[in-house]
C-alpha positions in Angstrom: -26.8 -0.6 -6.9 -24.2 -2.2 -4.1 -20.9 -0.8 -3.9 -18.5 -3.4 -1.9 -15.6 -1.7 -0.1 -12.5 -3.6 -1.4 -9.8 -3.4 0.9 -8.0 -6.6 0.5 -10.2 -8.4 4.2 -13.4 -9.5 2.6 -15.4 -12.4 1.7 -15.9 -11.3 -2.0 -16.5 -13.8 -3.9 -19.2 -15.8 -2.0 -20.9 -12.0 -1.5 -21.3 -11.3 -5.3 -22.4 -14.6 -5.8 -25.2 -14.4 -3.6 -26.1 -10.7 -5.4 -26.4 -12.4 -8.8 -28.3 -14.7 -7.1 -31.0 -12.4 -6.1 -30.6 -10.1 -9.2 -28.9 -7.2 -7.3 -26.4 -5.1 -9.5 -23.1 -4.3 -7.3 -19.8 -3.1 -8.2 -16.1 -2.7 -6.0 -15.1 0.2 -4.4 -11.4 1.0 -4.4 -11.0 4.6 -4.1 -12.8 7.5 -2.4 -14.7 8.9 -6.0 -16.5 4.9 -5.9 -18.8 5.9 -3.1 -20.7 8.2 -5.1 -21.8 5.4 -7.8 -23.4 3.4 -5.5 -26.5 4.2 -3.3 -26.2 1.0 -1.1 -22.5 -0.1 0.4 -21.7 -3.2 2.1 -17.9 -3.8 4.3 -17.4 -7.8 4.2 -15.0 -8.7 6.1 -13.3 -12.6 7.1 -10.0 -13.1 9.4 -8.5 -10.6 12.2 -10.3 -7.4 13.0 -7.4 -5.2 13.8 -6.0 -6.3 10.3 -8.9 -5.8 8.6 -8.9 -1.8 10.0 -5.4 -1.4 9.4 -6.0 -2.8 5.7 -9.1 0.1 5.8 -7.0 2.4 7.0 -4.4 2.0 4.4 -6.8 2.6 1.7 -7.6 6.3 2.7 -11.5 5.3 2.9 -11.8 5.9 6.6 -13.1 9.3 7.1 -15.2 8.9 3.5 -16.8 5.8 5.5 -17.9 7.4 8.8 -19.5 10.3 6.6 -21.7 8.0 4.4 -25.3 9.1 4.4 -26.6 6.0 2.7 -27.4 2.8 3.3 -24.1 0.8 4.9 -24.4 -3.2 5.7 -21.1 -4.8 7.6 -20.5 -8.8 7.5 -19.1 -10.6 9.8 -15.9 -9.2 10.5 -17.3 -5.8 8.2 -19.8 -5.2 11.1 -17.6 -5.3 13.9 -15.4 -2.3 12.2 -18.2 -0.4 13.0 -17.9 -1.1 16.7 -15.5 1.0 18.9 -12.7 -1.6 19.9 -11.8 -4.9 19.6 -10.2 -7.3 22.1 -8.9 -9.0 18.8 -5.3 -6.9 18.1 -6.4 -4.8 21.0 -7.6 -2.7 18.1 -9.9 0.8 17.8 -12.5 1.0 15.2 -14.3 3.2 13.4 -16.5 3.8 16.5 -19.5 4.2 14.9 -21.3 2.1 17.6 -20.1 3.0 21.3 -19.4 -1.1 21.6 -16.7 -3.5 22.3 -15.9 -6.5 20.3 -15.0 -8.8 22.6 -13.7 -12.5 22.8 -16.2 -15.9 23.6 -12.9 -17.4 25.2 -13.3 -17.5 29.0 -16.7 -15.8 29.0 -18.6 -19.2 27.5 -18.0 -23.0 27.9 -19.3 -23.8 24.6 -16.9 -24.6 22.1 -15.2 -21.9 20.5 -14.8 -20.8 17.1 -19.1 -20.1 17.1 -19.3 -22.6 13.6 -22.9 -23.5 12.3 -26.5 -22.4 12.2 -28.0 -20.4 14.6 -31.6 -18.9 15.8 -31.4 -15.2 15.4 -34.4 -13.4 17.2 -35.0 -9.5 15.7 -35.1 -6.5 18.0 -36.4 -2.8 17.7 -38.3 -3.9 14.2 -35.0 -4.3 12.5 -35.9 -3.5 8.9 -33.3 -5.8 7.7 -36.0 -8.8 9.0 -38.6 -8.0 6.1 -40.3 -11.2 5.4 -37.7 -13.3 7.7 -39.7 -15.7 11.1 -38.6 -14.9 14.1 -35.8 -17.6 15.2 -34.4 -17.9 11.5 -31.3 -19.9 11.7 -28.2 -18.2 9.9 -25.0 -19.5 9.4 -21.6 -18.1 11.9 -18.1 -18.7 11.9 -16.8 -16.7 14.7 -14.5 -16.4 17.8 -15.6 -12.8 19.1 -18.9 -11.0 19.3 -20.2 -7.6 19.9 -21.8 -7.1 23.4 -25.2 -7.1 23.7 -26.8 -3.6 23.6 -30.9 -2.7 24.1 -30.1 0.4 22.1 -28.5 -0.7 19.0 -29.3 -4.5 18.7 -30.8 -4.9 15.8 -31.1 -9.0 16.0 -30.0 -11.4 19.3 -28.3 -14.5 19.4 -27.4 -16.9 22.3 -24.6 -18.8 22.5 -23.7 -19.6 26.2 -24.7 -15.7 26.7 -26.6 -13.2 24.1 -24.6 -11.4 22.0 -25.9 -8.6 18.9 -26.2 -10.8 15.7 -27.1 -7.6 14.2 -26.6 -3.9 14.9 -28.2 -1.0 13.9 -28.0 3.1 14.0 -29.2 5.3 11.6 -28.2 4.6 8.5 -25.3 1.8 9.2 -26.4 -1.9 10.0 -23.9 -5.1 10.5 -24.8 -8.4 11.0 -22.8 -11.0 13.1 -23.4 -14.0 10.4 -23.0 -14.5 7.0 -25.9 -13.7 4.9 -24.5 -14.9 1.8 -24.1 -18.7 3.0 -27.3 -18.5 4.8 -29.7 -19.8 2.2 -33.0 -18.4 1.2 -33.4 -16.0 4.3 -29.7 -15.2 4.2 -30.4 -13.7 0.7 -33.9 -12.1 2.0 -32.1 -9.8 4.4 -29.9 -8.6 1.6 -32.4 -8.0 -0.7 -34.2 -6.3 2.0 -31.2 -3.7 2.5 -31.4 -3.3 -1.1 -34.4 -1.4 -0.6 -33.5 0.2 2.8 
């Protein structure tokens, strides 16, 4: 079963609708004694990064978060928590991954949000990619991106330079786009961390 962090910055309701799509069970979590009902969790996240930690941090799920032994999948906004800073609120993260968030504005000449579909190639046999081509387009909406790393890149995108679509260390993963609005391989990948 999925337990959603629920700390007032995610994309809920088009998330659970794409679980009872696919026939996973899930369930919120709101405080700290949540975690342990759940053997999956997922941190959505839409809208301003350093927001979106503050809200975290106001919950008192921080510390409970970076000790989590199972399975952890952040969205969009979700995966780049788990980065170390963010150029967006000059904001630090929960540092899980040694990486920077960092803003497309004066580093690409392509237009800016990143809106659409996009070809996503997977790295370092990214379990997340179970039964997904190579060069699956997913769906984006997003004005900053986490810096490409060898090491942690779990999936590559290009757009006007390559950027990690999807992360991944141990037990946490994040991923760039939206899975949930990303049709049938959108909801592949999260059945696919369902049995992680």
């Amino acid at each position: 079963m999925i337990g959603i962090v629920n700390y007032g910055a995610g994309n809920i309701f088009s998330l659970t609708a794409a679980l009872q799509r696919i026939g996973v069970e899930y369930g919120m979590i709101n405080q700290v004694s949540d975690f342990d009902r759940y053997d999956r969790i997922i941190i959505p996240g839409v809208g301003h990064a350093g927001a979106a930690m503050q809200k975290l941090r106001e919950t008192g799920l921080v510390e409970d978060v970076l000790q989590l032994e199972k399975p952890v999948l952040g969205i969009c906004v979700g995966m780049q928590l788990l980065t170390a800073y963010s150029e967006e609120g000059n904001a630090d993260l929960l540092n899980i991954f040694p990486l920077k968030t960092l803003h497309f504005d004066q580093r690409v000449q392509l237009k800016v949000p990143h809106i659409g579909w996009n070809r996503v190639c997977a790295e370092n046999e990214c379990p997340l990619f179970q039964d997904i081509p190579d060069n699956t387009y997913f769906y984006f909406v997003h004005s900053y991106f986490i810096e490409y790393s060898g090491q942690y890149t779990g999936a590559v995108c290009e757009y006007g330079l390559p950027f990690s679509a999807v992360i991944q260390k141990g037990n946490f993963y994040g991923v760039q786009f939206h899975p949930e609005k990303s049709g049938k391989y959108g909801e592949q990948l999260l059945l696919n961390f369902a049995i992680i």
